[in-house]
N, CA, C and O atoms as a CHARMM CRD file, in Angstrom:
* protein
*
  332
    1    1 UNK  N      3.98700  15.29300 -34.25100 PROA 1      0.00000
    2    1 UNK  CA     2.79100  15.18600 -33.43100 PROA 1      0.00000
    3    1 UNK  C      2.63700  13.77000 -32.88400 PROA 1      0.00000
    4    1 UNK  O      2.31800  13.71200 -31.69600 PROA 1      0.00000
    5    2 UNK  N      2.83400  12.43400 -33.64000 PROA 2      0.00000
    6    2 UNK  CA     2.96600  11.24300 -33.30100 PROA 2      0.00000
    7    2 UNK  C      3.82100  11.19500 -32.02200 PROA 2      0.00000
    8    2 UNK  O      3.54900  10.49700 -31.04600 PROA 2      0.00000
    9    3 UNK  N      4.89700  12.02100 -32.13000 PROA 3      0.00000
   10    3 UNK  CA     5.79500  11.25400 -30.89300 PROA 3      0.00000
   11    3 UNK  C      5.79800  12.12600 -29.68400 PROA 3      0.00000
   12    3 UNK  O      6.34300  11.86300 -28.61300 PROA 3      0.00000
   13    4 UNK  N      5.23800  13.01300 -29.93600 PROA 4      0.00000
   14    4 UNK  CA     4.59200  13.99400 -28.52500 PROA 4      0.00000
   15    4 UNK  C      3.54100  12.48000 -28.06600 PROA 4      0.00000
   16    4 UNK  O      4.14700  11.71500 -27.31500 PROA 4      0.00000
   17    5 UNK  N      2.16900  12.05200 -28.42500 PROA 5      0.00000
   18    5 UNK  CA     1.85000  11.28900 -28.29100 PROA 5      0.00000
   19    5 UNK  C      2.48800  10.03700 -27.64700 PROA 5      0.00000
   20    5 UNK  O      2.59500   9.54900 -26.52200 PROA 5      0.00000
   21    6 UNK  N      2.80900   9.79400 -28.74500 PROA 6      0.00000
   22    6 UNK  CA     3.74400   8.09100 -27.98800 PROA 6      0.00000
   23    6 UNK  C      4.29000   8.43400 -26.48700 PROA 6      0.00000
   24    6 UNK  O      3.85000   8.05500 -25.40200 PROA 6      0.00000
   25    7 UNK  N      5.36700   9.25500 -26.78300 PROA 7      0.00000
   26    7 UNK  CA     5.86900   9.85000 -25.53000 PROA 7      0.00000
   27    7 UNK  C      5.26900   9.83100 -23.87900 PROA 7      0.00000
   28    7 UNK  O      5.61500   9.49400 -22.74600 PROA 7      0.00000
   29    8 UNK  N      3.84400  10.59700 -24.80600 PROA 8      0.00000
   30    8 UNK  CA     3.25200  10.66200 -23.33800 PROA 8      0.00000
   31    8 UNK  C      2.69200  10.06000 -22.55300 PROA 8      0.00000
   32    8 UNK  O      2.42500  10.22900 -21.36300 PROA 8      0.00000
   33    9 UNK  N      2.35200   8.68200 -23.88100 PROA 9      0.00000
   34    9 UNK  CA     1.87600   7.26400 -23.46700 PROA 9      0.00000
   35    9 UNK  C      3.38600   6.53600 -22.93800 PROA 9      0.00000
   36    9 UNK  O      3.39500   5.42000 -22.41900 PROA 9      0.00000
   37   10 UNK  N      4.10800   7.00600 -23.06500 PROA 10     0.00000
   38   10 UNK  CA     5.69100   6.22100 -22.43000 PROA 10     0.00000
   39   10 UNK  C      5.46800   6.65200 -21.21100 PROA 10     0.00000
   40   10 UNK  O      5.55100   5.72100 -20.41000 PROA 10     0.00000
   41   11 UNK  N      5.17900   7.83100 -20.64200 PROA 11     0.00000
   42   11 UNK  CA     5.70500   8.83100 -19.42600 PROA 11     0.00000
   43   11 UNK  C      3.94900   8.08300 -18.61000 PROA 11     0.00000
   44   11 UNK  O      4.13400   7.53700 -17.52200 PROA 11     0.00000
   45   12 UNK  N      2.98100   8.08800 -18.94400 PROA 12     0.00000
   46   12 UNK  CA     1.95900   7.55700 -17.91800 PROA 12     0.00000
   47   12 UNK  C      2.21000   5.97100 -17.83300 PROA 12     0.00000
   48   12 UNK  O      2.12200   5.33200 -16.78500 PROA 12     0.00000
   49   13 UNK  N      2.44200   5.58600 -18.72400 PROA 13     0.00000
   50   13 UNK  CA     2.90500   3.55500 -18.29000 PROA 13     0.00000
   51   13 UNK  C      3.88400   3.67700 -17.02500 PROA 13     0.00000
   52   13 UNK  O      3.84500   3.14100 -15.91800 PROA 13     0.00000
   53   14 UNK  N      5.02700   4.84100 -17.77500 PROA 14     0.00000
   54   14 UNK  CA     5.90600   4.52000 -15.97500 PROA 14     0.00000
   55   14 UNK  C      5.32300   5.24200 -14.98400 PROA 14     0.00000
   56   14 UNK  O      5.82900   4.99000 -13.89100 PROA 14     0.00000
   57   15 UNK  N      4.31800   6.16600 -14.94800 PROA 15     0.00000
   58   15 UNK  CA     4.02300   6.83700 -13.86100 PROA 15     0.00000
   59   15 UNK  C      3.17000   5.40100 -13.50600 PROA 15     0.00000
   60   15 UNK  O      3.77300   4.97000 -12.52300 PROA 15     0.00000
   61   16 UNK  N      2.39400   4.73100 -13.72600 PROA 16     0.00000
   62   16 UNK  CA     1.20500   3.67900 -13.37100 PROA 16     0.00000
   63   16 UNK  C      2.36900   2.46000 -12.68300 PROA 16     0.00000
   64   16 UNK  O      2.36900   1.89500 -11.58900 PROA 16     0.00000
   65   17 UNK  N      3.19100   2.38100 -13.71500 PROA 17     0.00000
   66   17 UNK  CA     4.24900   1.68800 -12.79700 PROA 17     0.00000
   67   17 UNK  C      4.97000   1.50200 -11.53500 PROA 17     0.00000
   68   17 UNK  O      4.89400   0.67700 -10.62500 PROA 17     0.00000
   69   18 UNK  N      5.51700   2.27900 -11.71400 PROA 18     0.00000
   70   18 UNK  CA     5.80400   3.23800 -10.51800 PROA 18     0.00000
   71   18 UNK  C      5.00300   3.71300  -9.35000 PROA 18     0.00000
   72   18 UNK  O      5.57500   4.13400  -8.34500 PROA 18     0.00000
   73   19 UNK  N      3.79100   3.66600  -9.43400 PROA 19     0.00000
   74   19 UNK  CA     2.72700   3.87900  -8.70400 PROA 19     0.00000
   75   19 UNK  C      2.25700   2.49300  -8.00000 PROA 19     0.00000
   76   19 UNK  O      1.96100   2.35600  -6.81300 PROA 19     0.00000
   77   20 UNK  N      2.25900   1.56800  -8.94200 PROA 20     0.00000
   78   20 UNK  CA     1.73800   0.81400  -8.48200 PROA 20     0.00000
   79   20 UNK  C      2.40200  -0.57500  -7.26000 PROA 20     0.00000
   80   20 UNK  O      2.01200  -1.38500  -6.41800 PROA 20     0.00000
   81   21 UNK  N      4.15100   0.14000  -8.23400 PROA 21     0.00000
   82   21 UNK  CA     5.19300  -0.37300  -7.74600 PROA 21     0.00000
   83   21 UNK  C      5.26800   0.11400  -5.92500 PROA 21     0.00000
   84   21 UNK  O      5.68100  -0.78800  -5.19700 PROA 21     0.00000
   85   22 UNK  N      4.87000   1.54100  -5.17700 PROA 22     0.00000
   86   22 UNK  CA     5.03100   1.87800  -4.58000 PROA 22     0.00000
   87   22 UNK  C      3.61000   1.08800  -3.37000 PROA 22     0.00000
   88   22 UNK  O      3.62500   0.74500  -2.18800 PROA 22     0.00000
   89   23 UNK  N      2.69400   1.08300  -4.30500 PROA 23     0.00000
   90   23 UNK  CA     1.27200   0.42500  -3.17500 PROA 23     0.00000
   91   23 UNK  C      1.30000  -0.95400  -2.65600 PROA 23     0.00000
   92   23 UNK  O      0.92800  -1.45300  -1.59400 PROA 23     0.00000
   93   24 UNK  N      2.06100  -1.59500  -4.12100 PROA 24     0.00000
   94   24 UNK  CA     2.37300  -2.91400  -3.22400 PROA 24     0.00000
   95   24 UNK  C      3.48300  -3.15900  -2.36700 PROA 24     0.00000
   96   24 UNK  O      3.61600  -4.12000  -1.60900 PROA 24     0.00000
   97   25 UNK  N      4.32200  -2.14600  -2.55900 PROA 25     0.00000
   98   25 UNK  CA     5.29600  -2.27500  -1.57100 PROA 25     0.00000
   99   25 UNK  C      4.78100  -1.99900   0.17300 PROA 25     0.00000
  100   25 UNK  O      4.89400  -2.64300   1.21600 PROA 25     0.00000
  101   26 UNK  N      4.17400  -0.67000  -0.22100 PROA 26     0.00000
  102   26 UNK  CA     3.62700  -0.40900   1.25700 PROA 26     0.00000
  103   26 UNK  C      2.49900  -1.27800   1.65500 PROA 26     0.00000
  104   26 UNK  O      2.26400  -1.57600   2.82600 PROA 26     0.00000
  105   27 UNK  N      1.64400  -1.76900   0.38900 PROA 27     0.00000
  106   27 UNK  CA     0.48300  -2.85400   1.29200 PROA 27     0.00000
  107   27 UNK  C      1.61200  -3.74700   1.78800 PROA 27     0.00000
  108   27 UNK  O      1.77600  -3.68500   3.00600 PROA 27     0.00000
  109   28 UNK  N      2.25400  -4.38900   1.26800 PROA 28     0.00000
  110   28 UNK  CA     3.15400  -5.39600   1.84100 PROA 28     0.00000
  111   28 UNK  C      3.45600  -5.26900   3.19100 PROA 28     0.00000
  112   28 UNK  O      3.39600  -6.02400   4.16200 PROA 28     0.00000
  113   29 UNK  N      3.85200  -3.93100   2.97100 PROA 29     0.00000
  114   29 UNK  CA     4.65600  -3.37500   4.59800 PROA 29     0.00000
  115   29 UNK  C      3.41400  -3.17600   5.49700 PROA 29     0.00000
  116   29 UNK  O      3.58500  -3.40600   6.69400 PROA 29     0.00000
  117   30 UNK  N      2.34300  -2.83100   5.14200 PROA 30     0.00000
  118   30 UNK  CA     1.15000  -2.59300   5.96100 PROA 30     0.00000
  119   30 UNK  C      0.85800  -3.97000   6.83000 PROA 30     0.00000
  120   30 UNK  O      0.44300  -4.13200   7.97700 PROA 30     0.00000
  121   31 UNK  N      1.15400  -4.65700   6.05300 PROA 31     0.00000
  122   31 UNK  CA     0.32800  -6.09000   6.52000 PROA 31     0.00000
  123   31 UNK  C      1.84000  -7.22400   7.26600 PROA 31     0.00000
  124   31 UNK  O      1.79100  -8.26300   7.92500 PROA 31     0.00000
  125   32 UNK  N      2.67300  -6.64500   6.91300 PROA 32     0.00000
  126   32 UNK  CA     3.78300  -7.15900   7.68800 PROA 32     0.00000
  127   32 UNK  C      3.70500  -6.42800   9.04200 PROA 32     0.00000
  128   32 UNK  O      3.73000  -7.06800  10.09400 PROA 32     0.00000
  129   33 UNK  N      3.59700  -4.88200   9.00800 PROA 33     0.00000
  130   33 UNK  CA     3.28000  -4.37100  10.33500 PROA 33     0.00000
  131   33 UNK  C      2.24400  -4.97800  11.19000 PROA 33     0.00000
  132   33 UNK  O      2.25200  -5.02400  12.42000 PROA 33     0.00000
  133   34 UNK  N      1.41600  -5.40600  10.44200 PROA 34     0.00000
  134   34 UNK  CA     0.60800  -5.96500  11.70000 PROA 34     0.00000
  135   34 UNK  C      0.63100  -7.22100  11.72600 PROA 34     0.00000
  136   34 UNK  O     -0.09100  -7.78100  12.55100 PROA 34     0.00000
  137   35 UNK  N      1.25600  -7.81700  11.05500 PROA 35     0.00000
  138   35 UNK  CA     1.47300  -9.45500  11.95700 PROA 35     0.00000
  139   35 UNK  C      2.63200  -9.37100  12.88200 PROA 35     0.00000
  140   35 UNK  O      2.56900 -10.18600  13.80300 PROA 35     0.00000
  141   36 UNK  N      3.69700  -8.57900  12.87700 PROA 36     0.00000
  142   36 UNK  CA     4.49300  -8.15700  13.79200 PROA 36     0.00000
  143   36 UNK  C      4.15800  -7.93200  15.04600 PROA 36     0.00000
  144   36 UNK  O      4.68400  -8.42600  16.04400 PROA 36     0.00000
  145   37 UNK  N      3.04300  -6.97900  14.98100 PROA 37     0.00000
  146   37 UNK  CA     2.62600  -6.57900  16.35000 PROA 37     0.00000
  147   37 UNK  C      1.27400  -7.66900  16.71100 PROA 37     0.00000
  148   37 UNK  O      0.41800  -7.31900  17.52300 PROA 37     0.00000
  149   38 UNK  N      1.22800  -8.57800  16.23500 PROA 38     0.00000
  150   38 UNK  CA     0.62400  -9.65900  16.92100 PROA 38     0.00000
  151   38 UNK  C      0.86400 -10.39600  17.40200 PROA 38     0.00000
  152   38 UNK  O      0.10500 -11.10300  18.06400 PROA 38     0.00000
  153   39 UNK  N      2.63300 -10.59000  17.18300 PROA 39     0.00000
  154   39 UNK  CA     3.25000 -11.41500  17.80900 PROA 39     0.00000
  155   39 UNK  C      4.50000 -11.09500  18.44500 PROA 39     0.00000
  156   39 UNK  O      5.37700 -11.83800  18.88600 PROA 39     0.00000
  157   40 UNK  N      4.38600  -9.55900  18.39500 PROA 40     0.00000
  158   40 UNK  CA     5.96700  -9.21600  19.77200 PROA 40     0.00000
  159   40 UNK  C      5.08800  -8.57900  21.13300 PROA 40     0.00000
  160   40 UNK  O      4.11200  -7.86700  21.37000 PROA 40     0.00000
  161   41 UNK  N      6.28100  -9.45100  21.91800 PROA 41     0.00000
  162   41 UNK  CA     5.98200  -8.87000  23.23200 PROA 41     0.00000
  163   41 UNK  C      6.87900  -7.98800  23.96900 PROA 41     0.00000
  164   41 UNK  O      8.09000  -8.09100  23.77100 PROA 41     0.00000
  165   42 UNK  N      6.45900  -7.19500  24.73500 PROA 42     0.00000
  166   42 UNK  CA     7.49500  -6.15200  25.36900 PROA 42     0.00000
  167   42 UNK  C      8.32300  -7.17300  26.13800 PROA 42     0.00000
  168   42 UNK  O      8.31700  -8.37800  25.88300 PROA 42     0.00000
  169   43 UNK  N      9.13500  -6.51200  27.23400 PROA 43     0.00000
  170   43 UNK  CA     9.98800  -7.03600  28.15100 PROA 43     0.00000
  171   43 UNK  C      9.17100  -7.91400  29.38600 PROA 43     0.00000
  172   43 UNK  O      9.52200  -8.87400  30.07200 PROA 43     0.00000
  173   44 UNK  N      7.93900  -7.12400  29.32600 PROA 44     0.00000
  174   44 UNK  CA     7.04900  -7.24400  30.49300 PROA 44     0.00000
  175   44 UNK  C      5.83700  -8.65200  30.17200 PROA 44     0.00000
  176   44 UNK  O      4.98600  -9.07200  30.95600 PROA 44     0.00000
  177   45 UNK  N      6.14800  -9.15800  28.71500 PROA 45     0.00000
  178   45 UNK  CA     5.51300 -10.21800  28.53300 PROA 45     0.00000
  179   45 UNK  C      3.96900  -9.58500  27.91400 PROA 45     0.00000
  180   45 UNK  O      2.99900 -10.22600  27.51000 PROA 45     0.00000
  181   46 UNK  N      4.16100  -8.09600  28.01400 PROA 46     0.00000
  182   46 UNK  CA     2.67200  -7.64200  27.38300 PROA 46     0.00000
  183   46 UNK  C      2.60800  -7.49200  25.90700 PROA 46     0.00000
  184   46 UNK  O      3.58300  -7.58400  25.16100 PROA 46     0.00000
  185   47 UNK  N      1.52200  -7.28000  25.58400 PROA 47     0.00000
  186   47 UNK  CA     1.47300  -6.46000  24.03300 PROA 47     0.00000
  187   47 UNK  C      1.47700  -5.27100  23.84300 PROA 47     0.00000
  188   47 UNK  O      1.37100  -4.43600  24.74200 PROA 47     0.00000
  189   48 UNK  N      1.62200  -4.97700  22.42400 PROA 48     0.00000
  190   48 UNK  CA     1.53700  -3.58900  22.23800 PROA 48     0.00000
  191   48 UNK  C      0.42400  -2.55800  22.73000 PROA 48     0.00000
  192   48 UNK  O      0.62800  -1.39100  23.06500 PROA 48     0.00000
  193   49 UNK  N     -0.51300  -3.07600  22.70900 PROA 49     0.00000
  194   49 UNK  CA    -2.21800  -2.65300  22.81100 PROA 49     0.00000
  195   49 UNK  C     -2.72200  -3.59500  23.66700 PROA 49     0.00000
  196   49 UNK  O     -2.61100  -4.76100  23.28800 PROA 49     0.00000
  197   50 UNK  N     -3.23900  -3.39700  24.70600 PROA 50     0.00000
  198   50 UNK  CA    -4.26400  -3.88000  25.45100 PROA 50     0.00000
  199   50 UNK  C     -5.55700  -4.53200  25.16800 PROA 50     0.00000
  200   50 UNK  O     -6.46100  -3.79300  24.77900 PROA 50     0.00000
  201   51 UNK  N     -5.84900  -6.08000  25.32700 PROA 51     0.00000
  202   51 UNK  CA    -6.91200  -6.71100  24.84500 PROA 51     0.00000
  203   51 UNK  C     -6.87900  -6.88600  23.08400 PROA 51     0.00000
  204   51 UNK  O     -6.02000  -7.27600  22.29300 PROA 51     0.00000
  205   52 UNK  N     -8.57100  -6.27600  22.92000 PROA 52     0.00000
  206   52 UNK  CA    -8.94900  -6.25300  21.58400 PROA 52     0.00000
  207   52 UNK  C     -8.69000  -4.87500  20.86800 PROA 52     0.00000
  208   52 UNK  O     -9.14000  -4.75000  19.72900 PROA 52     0.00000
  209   53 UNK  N     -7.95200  -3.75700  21.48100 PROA 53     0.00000
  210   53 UNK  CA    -7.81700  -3.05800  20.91000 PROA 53     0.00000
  211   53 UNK  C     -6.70100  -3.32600  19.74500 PROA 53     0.00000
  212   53 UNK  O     -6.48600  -2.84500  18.63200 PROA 53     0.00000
  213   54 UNK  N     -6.08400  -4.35800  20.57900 PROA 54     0.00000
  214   54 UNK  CA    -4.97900  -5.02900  19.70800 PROA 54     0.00000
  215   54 UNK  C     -5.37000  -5.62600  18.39300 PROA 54     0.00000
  216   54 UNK  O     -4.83700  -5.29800  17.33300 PROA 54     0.00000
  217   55 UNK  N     -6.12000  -6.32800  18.48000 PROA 55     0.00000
  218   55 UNK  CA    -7.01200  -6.86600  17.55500 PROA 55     0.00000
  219   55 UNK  C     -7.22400  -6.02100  16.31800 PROA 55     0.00000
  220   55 UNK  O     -6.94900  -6.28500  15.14800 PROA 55     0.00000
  221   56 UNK  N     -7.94200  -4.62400  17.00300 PROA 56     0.00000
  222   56 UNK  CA    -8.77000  -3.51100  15.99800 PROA 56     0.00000
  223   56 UNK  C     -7.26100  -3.16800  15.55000 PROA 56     0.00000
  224   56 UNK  O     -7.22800  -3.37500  14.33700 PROA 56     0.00000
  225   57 UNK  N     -6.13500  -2.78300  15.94700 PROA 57     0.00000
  226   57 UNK  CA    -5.48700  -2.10700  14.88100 PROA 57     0.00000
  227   57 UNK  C     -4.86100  -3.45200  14.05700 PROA 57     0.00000
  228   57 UNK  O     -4.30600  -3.41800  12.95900 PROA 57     0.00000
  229   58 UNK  N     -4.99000  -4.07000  14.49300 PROA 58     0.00000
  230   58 UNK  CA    -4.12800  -5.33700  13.73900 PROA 58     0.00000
  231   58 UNK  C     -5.16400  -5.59700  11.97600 PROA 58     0.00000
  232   58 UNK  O     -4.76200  -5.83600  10.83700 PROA 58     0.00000
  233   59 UNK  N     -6.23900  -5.44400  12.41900 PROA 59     0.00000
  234   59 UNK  CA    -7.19300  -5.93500  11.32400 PROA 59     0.00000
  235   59 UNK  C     -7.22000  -4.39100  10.63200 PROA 59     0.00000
  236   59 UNK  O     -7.19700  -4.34100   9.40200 PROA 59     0.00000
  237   60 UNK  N     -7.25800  -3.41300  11.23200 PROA 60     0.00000
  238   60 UNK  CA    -6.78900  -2.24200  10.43500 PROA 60     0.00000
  239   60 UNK  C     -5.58900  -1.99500   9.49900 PROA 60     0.00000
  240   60 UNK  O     -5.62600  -1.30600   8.47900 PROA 60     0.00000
  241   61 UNK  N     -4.52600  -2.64900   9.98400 PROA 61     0.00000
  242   61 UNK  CA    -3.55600  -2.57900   9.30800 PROA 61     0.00000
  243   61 UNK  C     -3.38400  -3.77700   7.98100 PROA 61     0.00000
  244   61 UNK  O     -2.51100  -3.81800   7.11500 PROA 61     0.00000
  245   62 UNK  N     -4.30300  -4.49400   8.15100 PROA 62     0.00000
  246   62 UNK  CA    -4.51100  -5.86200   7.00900 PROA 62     0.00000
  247   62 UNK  C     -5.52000  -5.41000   6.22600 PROA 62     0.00000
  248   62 UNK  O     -5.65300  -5.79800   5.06500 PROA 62     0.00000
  249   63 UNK  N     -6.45000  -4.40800   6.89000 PROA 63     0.00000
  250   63 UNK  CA    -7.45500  -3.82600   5.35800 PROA 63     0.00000
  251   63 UNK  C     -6.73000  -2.73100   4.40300 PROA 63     0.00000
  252   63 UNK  O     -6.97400  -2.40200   3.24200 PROA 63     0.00000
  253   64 UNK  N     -5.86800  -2.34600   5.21300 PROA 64     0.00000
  254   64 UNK  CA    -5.12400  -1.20400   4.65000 PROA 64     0.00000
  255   64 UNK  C     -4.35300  -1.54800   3.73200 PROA 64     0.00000
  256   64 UNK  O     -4.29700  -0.99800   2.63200 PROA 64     0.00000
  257   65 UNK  N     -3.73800  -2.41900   4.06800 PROA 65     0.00000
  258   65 UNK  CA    -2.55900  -3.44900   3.18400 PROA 65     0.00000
  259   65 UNK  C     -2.90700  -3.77900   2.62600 PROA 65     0.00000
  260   65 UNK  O     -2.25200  -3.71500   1.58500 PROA 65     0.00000
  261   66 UNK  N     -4.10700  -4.43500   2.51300 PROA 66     0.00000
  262   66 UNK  CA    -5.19300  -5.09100   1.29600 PROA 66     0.00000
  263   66 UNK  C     -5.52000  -4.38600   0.19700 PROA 66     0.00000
  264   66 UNK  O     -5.32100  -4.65800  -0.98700 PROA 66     0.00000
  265   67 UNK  N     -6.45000  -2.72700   1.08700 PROA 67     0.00000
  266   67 UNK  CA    -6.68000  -2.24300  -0.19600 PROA 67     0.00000
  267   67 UNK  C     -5.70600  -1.34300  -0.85400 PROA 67     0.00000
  268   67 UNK  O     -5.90600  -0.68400  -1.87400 PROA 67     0.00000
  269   68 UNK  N     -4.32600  -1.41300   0.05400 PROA 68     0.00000
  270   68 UNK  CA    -2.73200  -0.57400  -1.29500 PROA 68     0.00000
  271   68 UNK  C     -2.88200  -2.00000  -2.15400 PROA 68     0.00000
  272   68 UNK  O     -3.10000  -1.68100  -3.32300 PROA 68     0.00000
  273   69 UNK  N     -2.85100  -3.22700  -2.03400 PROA 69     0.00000
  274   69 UNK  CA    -2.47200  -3.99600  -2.75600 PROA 69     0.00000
  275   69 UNK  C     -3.33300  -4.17600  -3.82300 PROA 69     0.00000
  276   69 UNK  O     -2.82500  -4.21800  -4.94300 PROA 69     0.00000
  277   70 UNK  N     -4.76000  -4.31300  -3.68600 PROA 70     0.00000
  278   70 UNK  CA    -5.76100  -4.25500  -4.60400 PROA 70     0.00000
  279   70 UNK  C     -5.17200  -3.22500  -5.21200 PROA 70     0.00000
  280   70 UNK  O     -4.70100  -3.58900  -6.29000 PROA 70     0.00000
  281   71 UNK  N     -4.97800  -1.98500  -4.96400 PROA 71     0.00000
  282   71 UNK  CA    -5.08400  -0.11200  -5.98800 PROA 71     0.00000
  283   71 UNK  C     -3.98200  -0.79500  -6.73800 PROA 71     0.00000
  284   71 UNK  O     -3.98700  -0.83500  -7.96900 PROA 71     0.00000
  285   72 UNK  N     -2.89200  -1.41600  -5.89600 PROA 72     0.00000
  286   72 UNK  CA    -1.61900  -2.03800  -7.06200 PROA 72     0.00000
  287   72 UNK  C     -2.14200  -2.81100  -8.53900 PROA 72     0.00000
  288   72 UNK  O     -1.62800  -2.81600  -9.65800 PROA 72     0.00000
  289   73 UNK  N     -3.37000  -3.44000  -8.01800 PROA 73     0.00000
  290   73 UNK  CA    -3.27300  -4.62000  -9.34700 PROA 73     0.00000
  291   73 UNK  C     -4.14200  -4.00600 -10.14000 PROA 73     0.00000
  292   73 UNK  O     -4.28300  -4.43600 -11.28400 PROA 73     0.00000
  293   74 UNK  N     -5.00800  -2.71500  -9.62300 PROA 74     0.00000
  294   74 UNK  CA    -5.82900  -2.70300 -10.42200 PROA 74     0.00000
  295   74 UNK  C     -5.64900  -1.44700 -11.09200 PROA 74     0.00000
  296   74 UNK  O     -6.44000  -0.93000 -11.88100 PROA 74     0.00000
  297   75 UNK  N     -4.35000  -0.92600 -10.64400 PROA 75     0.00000
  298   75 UNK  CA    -3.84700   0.65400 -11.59100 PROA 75     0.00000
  299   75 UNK  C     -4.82600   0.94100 -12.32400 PROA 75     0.00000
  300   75 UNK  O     -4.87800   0.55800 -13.49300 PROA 75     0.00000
  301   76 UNK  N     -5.78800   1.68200 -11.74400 PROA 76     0.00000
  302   76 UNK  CA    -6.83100   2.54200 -11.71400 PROA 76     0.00000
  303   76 UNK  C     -6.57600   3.98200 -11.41900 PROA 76     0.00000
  304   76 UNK  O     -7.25100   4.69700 -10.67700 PROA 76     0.00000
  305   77 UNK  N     -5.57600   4.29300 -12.05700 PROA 77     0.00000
  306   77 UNK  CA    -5.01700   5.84300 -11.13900 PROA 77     0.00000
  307   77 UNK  C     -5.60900   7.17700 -11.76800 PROA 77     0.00000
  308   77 UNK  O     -6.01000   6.97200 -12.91400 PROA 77     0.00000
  309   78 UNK  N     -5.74400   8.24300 -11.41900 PROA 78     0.00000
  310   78 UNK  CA    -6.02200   9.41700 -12.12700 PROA 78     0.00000
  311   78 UNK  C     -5.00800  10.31200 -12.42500 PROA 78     0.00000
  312   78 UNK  O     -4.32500  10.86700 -11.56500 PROA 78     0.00000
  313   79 UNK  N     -4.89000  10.46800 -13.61900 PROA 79     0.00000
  314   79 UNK  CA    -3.73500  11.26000 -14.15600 PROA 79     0.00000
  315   79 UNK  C     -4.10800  12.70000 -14.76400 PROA 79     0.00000
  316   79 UNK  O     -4.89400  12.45500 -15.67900 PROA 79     0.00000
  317   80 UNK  N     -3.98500  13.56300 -14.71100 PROA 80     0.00000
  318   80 UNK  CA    -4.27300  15.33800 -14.80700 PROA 80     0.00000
  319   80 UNK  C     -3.73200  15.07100 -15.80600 PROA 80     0.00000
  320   80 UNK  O     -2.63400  14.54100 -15.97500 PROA 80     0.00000
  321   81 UNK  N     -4.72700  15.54300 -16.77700 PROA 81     0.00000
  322   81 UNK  CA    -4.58100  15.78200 -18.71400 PROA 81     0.00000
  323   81 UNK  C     -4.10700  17.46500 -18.62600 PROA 81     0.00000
  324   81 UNK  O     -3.32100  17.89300 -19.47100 PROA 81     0.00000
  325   82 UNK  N     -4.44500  18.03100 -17.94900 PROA 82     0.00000
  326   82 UNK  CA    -3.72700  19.40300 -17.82800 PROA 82     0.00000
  327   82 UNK  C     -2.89100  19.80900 -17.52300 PROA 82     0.00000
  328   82 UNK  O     -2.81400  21.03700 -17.49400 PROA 82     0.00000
  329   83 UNK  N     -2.06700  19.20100 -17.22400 PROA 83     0.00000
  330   83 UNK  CA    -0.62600  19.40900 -16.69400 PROA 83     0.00000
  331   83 UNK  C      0.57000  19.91000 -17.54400 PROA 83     0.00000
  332   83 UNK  O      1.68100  20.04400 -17.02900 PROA 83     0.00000
């Protein structure tokens, strides 16, 4: 009965791991995407987005990135006891 236990405390550490391993990767990538597109220009010398719309997704893509990276540190995850 102990090592059913232990076990299953082995199998949610790597799921939280692993999880968390995956949010900071993509906040990372979230927030690399948008400094990218703040600073490439087409052929035509334009941007991706016109004006401040540029802006709005740019700061969209840095809250986004922010909050995968926060969910990363703060492996807060919900795990189904019924499974």
């Amino acid at each position: 009965m102990e090592m059913s236990f232990n076990q299953q405390d082995k199998r949610e550490k790597a799921y939280k791991m692993r999880r968390s391993l995956a949010d900071a990767v993509m906040g990372l990538l979230y927030s690399g995407v948008g400094t990218y597109l703040l600073f490439v220009k087409g052929e035509d010398g334009e941007s991706f987005l016109p004006g401040e719309m540029l802006y709005v997704f740019v700061g969209i893509c840095y809250l986004y990135g922010a909050f995968r990276i926060y969910r990363a540190i703060k492996q807060n995850y919900y795990i189904d006891k019924d499974r």
